[in-house]
C-alpha positions as CSV (number, residue, x, y, z in Angstrom):
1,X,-69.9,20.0,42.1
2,X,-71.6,23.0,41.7
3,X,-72.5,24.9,38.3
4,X,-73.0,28.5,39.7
5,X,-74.0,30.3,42.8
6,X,-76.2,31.8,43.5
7,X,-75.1,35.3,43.2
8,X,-73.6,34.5,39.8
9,X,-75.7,32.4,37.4
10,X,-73.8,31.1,34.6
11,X,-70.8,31.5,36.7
12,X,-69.4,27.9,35.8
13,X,-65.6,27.8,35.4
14,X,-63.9,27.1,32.2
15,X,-62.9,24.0,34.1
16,X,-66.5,23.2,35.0
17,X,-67.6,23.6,31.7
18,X,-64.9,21.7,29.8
19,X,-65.6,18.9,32.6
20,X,-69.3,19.1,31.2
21,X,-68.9,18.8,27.9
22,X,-65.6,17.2,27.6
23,X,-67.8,14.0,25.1
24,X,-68.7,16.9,22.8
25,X,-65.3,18.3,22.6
26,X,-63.5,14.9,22.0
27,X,-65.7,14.3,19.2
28,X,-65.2,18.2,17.8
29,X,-61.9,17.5,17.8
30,X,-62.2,14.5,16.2
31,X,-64.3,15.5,13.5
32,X,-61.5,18.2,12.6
33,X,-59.4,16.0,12.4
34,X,-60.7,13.6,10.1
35,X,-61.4,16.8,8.1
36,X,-57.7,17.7,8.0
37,X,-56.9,14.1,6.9
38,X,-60.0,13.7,4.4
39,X,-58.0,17.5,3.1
40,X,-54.6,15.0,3.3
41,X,-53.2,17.3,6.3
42,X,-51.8,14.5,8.7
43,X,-50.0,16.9,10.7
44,X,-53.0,18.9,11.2
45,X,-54.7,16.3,11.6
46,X,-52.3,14.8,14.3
47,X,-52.2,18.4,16.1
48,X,-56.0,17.7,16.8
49,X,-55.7,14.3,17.8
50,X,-53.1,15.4,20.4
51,X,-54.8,17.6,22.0
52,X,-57.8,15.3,22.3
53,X,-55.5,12.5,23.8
54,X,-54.2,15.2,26.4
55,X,-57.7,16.2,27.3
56,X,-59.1,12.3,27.6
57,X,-55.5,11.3,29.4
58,X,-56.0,14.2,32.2
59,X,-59.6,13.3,32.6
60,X,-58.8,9.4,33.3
61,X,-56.5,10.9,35.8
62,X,-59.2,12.3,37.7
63,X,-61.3,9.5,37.5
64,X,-58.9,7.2,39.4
């Protein structure tokens, strides 16, 4: 997979990117999320988690 072209450095795709650093977000959201419970807002806290299980979910779908 390609980052850029060449007539557009820094060109990647949202997708691309997300791709990229999807570790580093997972843990971000994480981290938030333990902040929102450590702040004893579970349903914060569960609105973070979510989105990190949709994100980890759709990424094992590629994988297979």
């Amino acid at each position: 997979m390609a980052m850029s072209s060449p007539a557009e450095p820094g060109g990647e795709s949202v997708a691309e990117l997300s791709a990229l650093y999807l570790g580093n977000i997972l843990y971000a959201l994480e981290a938030t999320a333990s902040g929102f419970d450590a702040e004893q807002k579970a349903e914060h806290a569960a609105f973070y988690r979510g989105i990190a299980r949709k994100l980890a979910e759709a990424r094992g779908r590629e994988k297979a």
